[in-house]
C-alpha positions in Angstrom: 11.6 18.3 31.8 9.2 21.0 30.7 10.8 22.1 27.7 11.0 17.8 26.7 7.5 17.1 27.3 6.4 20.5 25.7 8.6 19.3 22.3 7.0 16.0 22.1 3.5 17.2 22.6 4.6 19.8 19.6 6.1 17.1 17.7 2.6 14.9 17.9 0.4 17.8 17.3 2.6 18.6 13.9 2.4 14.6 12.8 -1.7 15.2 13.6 -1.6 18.0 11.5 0.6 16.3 9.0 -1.3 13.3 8.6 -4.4 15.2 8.5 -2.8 16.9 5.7 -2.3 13.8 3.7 -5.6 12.3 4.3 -7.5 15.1 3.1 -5.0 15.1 -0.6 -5.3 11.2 -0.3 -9.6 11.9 -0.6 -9.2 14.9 -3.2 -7.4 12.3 -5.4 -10.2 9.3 -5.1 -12.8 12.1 -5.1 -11.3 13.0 -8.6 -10.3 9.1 -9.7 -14.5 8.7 -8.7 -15.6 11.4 -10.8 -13.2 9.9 -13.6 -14.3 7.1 -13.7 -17.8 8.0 -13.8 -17.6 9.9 -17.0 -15.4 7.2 -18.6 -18.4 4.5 -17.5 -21.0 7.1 -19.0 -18.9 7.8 -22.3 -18.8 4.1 -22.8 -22.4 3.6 -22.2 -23.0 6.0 -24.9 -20.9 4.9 -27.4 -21.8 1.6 -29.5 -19.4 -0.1 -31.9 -20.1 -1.9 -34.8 -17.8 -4.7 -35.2 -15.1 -2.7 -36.9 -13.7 -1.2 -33.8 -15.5 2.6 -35.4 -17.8 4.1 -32.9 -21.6 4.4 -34.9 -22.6 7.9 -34.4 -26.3 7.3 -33.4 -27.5 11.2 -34.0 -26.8 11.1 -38.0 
């Protein structure tokens, strides 16, 4: 009876580990998707076109 409940409490501590696991990947990935994004939103807001689908380089 020991030995039972001793493997299931193992058991649930290794799914709490497991899943704590996955959760912190699961926020390193939006983290990184975030920061993504942001530069893709800033390198658009940068850019301007001019009708011929060429981006007008502002700085000549």
């Amino acid at each position: 009876m020991e030995d039972a409940l001793a493997a299931q409490l193992t058991n649930r501590s290794n799914k709490q580990v497991r899943t704590q696991i996955s959760m912190a990947v699961m926020k390193n990935q939006i983290d990184q998707q975030e920061a993504q994004a942001a530069a893709l939103v800033k390198m658009i807001q940068n850019s301007s076109l001019d009708g011929t689908g060429q981006i007008v380089n502002r700085t000549a």
